[in-house]
N, C-alpha and C positions, 0 to 999 in steps of 0.2 A: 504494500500500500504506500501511495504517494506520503510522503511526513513533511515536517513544518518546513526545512531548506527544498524540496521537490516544489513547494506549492510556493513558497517565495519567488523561489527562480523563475517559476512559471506565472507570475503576476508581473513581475519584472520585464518579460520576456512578452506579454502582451501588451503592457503599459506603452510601449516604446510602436504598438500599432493601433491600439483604442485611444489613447488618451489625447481631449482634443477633436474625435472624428464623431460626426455623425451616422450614424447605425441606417443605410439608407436600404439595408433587408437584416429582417431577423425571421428564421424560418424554423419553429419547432416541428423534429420530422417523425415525432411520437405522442404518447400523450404523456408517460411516465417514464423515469428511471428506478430508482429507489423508490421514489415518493411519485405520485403525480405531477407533472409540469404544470405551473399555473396557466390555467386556458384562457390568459387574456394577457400573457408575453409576450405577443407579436404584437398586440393594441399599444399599450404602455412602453415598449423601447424600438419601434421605428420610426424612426424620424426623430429620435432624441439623440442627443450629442453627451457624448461619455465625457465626465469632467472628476474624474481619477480613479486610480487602482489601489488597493491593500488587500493584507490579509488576516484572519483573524483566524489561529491554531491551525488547523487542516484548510481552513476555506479561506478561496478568492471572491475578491467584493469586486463590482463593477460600478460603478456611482454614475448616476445621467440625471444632465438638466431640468428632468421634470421632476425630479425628486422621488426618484425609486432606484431600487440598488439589488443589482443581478448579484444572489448569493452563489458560489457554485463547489461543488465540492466532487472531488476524482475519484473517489472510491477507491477499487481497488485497481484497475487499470486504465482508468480514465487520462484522457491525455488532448488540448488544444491541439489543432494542425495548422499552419499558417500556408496560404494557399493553396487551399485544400478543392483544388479541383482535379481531375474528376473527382466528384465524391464517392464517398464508400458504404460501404453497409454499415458501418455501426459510426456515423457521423449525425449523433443526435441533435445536435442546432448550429444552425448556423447563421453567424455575424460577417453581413457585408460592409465597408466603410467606402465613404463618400470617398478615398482615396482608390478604388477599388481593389483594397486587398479583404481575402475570404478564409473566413476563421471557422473550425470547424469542432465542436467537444463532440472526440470520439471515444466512446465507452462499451469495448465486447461485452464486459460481465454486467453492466447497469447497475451497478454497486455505488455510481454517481448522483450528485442531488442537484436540483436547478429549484431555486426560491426567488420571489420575486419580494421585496420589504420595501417599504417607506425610509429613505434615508435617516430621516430624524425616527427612525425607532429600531437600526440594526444592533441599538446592544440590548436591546430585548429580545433580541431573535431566539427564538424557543433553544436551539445547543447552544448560544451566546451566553445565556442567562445568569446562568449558574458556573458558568468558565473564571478559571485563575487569573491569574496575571501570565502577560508573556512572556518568554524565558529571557528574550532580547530585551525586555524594558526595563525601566526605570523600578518597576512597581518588585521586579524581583530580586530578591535580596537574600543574605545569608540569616539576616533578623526577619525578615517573613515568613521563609522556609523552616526556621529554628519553631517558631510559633504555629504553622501549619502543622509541624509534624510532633508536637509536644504531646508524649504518652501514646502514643501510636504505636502498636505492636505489630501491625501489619510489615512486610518486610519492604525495605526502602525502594526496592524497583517497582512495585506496587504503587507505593503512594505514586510516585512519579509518574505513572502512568496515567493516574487521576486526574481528568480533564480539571476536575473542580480544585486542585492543589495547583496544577500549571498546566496551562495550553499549551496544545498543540506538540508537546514528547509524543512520542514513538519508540518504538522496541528498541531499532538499530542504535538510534542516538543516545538513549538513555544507558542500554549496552558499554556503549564506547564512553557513556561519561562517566560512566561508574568507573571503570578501567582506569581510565586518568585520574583519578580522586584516589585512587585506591581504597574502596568501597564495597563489600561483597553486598552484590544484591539482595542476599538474603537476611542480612541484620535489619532488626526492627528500627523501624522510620526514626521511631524516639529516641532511639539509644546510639544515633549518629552522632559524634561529636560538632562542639561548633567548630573545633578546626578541620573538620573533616566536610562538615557544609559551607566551608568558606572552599575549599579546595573543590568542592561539587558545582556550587553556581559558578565556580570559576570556569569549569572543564563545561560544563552546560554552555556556556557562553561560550564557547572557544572551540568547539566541536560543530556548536550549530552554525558560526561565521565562517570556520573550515569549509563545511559543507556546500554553503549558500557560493561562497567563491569558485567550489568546484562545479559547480552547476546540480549540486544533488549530487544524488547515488540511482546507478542502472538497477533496475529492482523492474523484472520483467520486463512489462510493457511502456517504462516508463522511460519517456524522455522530452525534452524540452521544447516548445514549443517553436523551433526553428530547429527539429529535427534533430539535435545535436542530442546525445547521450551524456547527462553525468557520469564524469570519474571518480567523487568521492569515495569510491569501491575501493580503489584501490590505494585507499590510507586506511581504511580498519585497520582499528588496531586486536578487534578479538569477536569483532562480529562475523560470522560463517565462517569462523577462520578454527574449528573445533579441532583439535588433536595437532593443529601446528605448533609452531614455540611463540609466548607471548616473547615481548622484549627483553624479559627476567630467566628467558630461557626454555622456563617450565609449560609445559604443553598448555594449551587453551582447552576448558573442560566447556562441556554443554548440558545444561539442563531443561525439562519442561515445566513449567509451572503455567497451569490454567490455558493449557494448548499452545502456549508460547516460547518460543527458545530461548533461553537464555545463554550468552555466550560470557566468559569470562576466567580471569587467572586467580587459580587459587591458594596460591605466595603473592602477589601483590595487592590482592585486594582481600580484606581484612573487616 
């Protein structure tokens, strides 16, 4: 699944063709992905001018003139295509701009979402709601996460995962920031040290800017929206990288907790 640097890059990566143009076709070519498509997105963004891009945890925002905001979320192989003509079979809508270039979210598994919101009410968006703070902002801290996770006995790659502790982690990244922290996923939230949650938002932060510079990480079907493939892959430091040598030498062990893999070294992290 696309994670927070995948959907960065690919906000970025549209910004630089939506932002500023007026949407002079929008053509939804279903009714549903995940959820139903709102059946009145073609009414409400043609002929509106996109006036910017963000993202908030997993999801890209689209913002337009008339004050609605295309929420869009990849699922699990969801992917933007930039000049996506001919089209394809699994090219669920499509955005044409008055520059005529044609954008296409294509999604085989339809594990992707399309919401349509009132600008002034996207941080009410029903997954917004209840969301943390982001790992890149201000609001995250080594004193926030100290207090998030106070008497928590759940194990600390758990919390992390926890939309409602911090947006938009994912497996891989939380993987590799434990690694750098030297952090065994499996100690309880609450029994992390603070020098050990100061070395965590650290490596959180510096894993996720890693990423976003590498264009992401290749993870199936995914790649950039100018075609191009993330190489972040190839800096793991201990994700799908199970029985090779971490840095410390000692093999990278794998476990499953709650159908997930956990990849990590068990002499460095502690």
């Amino acid at each position: 699944m696309p994670e927070l640097p995948e959907v960065e890059t690919t906000v970025r990566g549209l910004a630089q063709l939506l932002d500023g143009q007026i949407l002079v076709r929008v053509e939804p070519r279903r009714a549903d992905l995940r959820r139903p498509i709102p059946v009145d997105l073609r009414q409400r963004m043609q002929g509106a001018r996109v006036t910017g891009l963000s993202r908030r945890a997993k999801y890209g925002i689209i913002e337009t003139d008339r004050g609605d905001s295309l929420i869009f979320h990849l699922g699990m192989s969801g992917k933007w295509r930039i000049d996506a003509e001919p089209l394809l079979t699994h090219d669920h809508l499509i955005l044409e701009t008055e520059a005529g270039r044609v954008l296409a979210l294509n999604d085989p598994r339809r594990f992707g979402s399309l919401d349509l919101v009132e600008t002034a009410r996207v941080a009410a968006f029903g997954p917004f709601a209840a969301m943390g703070p982001e790992p890149l902002g201000a609001d995250f801290s080594t004193a926030y996460l100290r207090n998030a996770l106070d008497g928590r006995l759940a194990p600390i790659k758990a919390m992390l995962l926890d939309q409602r502790i911090v947006a938009g982690l994912g497996n891989i990244y939380v993987c590799e920031a434990l690694n750098m922290a030297g952090i065994s996923p499996i100690r309880s939230g609450g029994q992390v040290s603070k020098p050990a949650l100061e070395r965590l938002v650290e490596a959180i932060r510096d894993v996720l800017t890693a990423a976003i510079k590498a264009g992401g990480s290749t993870l199936r079907d995914f790649a950039r929206p100018d075609g191009e493939l993330g190489y972040f892959s190839n800096q793991w430091r201990v994700y799908g990288r199970e029985g090779e040598a971490c840095s410390c030498g000692k093999p990278v062990l794998r476990r499953v907790d709650a159908g997930r893999s956990t990849f990590y070294c068990g002499k460095c992290q502690r």
